[in-house]
N, C-alpha and C positions, 0 to 999 in steps of 0.2 A: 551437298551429298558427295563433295570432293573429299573429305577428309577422312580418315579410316573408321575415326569413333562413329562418324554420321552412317557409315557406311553399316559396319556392325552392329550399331545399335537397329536400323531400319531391316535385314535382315534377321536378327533375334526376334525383333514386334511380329515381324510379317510369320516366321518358323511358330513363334510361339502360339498367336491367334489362329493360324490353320491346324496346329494339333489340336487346340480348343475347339474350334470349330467342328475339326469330322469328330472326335470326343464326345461333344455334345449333341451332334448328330446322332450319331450311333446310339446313343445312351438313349434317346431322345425316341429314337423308333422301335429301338426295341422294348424300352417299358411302355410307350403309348403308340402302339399300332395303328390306333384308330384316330389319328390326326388324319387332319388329309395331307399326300392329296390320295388317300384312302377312302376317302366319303363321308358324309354323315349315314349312311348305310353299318360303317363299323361300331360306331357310336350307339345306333341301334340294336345293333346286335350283340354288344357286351351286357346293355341295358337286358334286352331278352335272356340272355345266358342267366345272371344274377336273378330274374326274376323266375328264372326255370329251377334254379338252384333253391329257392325259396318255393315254389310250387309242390317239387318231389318231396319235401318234408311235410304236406299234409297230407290228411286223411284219405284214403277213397272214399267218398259220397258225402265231404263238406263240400260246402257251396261257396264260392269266392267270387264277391261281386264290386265292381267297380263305384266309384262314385256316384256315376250315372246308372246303374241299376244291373250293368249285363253284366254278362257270367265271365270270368275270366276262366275257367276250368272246365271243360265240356268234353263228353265223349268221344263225341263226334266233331270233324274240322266243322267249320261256318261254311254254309253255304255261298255262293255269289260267282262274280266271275272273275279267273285269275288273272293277274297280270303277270305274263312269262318276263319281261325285261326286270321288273322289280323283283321277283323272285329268285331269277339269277341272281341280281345285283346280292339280296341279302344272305343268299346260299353261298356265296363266295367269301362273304364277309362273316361268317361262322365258320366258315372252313380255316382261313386265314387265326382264328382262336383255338383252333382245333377242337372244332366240335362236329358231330355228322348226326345229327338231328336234321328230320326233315322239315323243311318251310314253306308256306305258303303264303302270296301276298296277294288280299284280295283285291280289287278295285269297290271304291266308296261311291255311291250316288251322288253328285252335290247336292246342297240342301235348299229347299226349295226356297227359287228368286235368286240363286247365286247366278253367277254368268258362268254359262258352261264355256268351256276352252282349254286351253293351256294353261292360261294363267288364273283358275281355278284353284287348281291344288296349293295347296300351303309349299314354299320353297323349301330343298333342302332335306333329303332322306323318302322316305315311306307314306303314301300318301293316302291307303285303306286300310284296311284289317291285316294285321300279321298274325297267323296262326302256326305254331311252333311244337312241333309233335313230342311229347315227354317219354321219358323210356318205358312208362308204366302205361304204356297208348293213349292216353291224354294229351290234352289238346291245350295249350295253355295262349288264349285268343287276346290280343292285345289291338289299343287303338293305334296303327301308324302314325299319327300326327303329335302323339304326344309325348314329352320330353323329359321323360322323369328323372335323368341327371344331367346335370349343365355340361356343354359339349364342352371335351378338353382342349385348353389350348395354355399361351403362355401369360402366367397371372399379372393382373392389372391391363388386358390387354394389349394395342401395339404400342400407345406410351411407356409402358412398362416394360414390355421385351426392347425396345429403344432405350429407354434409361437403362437396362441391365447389360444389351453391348458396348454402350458408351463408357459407361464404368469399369467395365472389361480390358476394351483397347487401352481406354485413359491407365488402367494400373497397370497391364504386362508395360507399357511406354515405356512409363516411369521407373518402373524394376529394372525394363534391357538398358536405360540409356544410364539407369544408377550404375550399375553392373560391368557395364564397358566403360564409362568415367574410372572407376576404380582400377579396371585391369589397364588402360591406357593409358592412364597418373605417369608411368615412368617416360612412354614417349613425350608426354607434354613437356617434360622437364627440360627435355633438349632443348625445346623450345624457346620457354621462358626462361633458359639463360642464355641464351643467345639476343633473345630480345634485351634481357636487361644488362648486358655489357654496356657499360661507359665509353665515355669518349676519351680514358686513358687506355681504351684496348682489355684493360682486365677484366674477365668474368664474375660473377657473382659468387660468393658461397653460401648453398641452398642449407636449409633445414634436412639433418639426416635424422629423419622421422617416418611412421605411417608402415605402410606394410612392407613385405622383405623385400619385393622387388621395385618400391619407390625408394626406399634405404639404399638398397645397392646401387640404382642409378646413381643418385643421390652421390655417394661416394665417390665413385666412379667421375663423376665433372668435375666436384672438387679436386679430388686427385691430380687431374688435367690440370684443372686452373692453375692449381701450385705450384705445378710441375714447365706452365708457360712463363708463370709471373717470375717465376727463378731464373729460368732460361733467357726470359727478357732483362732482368734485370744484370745478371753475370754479362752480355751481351754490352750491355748502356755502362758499364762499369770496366769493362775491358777498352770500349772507345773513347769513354772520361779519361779513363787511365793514359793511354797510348798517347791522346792528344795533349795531356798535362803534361806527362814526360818528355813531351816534343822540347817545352818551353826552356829546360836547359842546356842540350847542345846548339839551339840556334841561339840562344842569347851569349853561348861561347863562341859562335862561330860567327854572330854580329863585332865581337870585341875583337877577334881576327881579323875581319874584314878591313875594318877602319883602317890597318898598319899594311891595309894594300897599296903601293906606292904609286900603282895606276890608277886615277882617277875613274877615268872610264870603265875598268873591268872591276873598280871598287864598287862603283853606283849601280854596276849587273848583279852583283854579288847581293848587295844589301837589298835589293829591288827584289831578288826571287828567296831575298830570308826573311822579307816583310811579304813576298804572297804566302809564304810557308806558314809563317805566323798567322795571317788573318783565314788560312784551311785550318790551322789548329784551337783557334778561338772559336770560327764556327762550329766546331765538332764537342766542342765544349758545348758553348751554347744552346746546339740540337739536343743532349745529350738532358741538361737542366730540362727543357722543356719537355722529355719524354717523363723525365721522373717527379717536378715544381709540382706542389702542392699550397697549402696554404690558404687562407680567410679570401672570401670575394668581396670588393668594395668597389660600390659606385660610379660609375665612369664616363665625365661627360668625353663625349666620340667628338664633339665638335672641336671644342676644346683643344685633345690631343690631335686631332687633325691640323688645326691650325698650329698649335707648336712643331710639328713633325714639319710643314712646309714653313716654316721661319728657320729651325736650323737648319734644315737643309740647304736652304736660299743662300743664309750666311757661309755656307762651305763652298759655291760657285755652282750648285746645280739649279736645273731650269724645274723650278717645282712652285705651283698656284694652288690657291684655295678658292675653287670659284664660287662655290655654295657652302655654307654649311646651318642647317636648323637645327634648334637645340633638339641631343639624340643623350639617353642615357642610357647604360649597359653592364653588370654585372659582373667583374673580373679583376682578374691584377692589370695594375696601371702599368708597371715594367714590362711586361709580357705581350698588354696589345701595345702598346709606344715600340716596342722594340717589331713586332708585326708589320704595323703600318707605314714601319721605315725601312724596311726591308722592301716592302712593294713599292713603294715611292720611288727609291732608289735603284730597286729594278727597272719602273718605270723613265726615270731620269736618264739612268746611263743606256740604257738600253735602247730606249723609246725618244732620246733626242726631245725629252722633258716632261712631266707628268704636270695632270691636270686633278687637281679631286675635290671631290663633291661630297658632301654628307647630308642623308635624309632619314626621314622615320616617321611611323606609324603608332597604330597602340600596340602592335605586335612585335615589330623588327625595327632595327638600326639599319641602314646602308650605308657604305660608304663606296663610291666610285672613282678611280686611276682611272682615267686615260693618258693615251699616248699615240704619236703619230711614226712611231719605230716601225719595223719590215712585220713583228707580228709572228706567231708562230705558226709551224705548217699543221694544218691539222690533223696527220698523221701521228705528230709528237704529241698531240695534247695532251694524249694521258699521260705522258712520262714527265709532267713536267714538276712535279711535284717529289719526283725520286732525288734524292741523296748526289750532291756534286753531280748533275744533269746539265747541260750546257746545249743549246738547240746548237750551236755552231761549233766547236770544239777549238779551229785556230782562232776566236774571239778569245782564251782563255788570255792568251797574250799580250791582246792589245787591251783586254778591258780586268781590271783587278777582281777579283773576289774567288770565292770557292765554288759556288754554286752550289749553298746551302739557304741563300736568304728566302727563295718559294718555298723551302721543306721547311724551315722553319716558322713562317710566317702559317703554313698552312695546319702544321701541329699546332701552334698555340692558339688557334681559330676555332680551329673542331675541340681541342679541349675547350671552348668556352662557348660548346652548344652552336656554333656556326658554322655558314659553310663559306668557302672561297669558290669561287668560278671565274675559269677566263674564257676567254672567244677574242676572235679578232673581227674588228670593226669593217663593216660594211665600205668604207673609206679609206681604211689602209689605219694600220697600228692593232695595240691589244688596248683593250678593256680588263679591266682587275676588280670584280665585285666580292663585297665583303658584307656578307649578310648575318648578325647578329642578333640573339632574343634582345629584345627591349626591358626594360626596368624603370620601375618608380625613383626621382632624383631622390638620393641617400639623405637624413640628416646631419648625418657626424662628418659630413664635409663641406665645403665651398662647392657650388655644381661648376664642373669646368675645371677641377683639380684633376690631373690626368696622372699625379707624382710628379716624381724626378725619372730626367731622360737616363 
């Protein structure tokens, strides 16, 4: 009942069934009066009205006799002795019809061998003679106990007045919750594109269809989407650009360099136009992986694991493969190779040497770095994923790179439905997990073909 539709729609049921309800109230007592908790005394006394109405149309000095022999029509009231509470009761309940004919209600004998008491009389209304004064002075003498129209109430009895609110609530529900579904279409929309954004960042473009203000939503995100996907892409195209254009003045200013006749301020020279080169490579790099598209093929994880710590090994770093189970994975093989060596090698230089492990399920791939390095502070953690991020700033010096290889590594992960997580070890260093959907091994390749590095 958090939600606005839940909320409106439960508000509509409830406004709608309480108008129905005093509606039907109201309808309800004022064409039948005589429900209770009116009495079966009312009941009575419409039956008497009716039957008074039917008297005044005969003759004076025909005789009108009951089943049982006595006279319904007589000069004179019946004699006996009255009962003042019942006579009330049925004087009131002829009032309440608007009639002012006078009433009498006698008391009956029981018949003989009954059990005299209370629980003698028949339940429920009039229990002797009612004698009903006509406007011509007639007497129109009726037996109390009997029932000459079936007391009204609600048909089929309480099965049926039960089946007829059930079907009631059950249809206003269904109308309010149709009703608020339809006017609330445009908020869900926000929703369901937000949910169905990808893991390249871009929104969805909806159907602009259905009524005018699911269309103009509708519009309305499109619009946006286009308006971000251009914005991002001018953005990835401006930093492709800048970074490619780098690669002509320093490759002029590497040919310089060489005809430096200092040794030593030559090797300074070349040393920071080769870090300059490898910030401009990775910005390139980053740059493909916001925009790589392309076919997904099969990918044994173990496989490129263990290639990623052979060449590395081969270049002088401290990088082991200490497990790995056969794991298969869904993606470009250049994109995770280039991932995996980016964390390796963060691990390596960093971490004073990486350790990795490969495991899986019928759900996910794992792959696990360790490292016994200083580890990050956990204030930094979130940042470490940001664009040239450096937890140490004077390391940029002593240790080569741009510090693009965790923004990179982390883009090309979350585009292939995974996540990266680090934390630092209980024992000192970082941990680097790399959790990937799992995939059935491919047929159109060797399992364990990872590409070319």
């Amino acid at each position: 009942m958090r939600t606005l539709r839940a909320q409106v729609s439960a508000i509509l049921v409830v406004a709608v069934l309480v108008v129905i309800a005093l509606a039907n109230g109201a309808s309800f007592f004022v064409a039948r009066p005589l429900w209770p908790p009116f009495g079966d005394h009312g009941t009575h006394a419409a039956d008497l009205l009716i039957m008074a109405d039917l008297a005044a149309a005969v003759p004076r000095g025909t005789e009108v006799r009951s089943q049982s022999g006595e006279a319904l029509l007589r000069p004179v009231p019946p004699a006996g002795e009255i009962d003042p509470e019942e006579t009330r009761l049925m004087s009131e309940a002829l009032a309440r019809l608007g009639s002012t004919l006078p009433v009498r209600v006698l008391r009956r004998p029981p018949p003989s061998g009954a059990p005299d008491g209370p629980g003698s009389a028949p339940p429920g209304g009039p229990t002797g003679v009612t004698a009903l004064a006509l406007p011509d002075g007639r007497w129109l003498v009726v037996d109390g106990r009997r029932q000459p129209l079936p007391p009204p109430g609600p048909p089929g009895g309480t099965f049926g007045f039960a089946a007829w609110l059930a079907f009631m609530v059950a249809g206003v529900t269904v109308v309010a919750v149709f009703a608020v579904r339809r006017l609330t279409k445009p908020l869900s929309l926000i929703e369901e594109a937000a949910l169905r954004i990808g893991p390249d960042g871009e929104p969805p473009v909806l159907p602009e269809r259905g009524p005018t203000e699911v269309r103009a939503a509708a519009v309305a995100i499109n619009r946006l989407s286009a308006r971000l996907k251009a914005s991002m892409d001018s953005r990835m195209r401006i930093v492709a650009g800048a970074a490619h254009d780098l690669r002509t003045p320093l490759t002029r200013m590497r040919l310089r360099a060489e005809f430096i006749p200092d040794e030593e301020e030559r090797a300074q020279w070349l040393s920071d136009l080769a870090e300059l080169d490898r910030i401009a490579d990775s910005a390139i790099r980053l740059v493909r992986e916001e925009v790589e598209g392309g076919t997904l093929e099969t990918v044994r994880m173990d496989r490129l694991a263990a290639d990623v710590a052979m060449e590395l090994k081969e270049i002088g770093l401290a990088v082991v493969l200490l497990a790995a189970s056969p794991a298969c994975v869904a993606g470009r093989p250049l994109s995770l190779k280039r991932a995996v060596r980016n964390l390796a090698v963060n691990a390596a230089t960093h971490g004073c040497g990486a350790r990795l492990a490969v495991s899986a399920d019928a759900a996910r791939v794992v792959l696990v770095i360790e490292d016994d390095g200083p580890g990050i502070p956990e204030a930094l953690m979130g940042r470490v994923f940001e664009p040239f991020f450096r937890v140490d700033p004077a390391r940029q010096v002593k240790i080569p790179g741009a510090g693009l290889g965790l923004a990179i590594a982390n883009e090309i992960i979350v585009r292939h439905g995974g996540q990266l997580i680090l934390s630092n070890r209980p024992g000192g260093g970082l941990l680097q997990r790399v959790e990937l959907p799992a995939a059935a091994a491919g047929d159109d390749q060797e399992p364990g073909d990872a590409g070319p590095g």
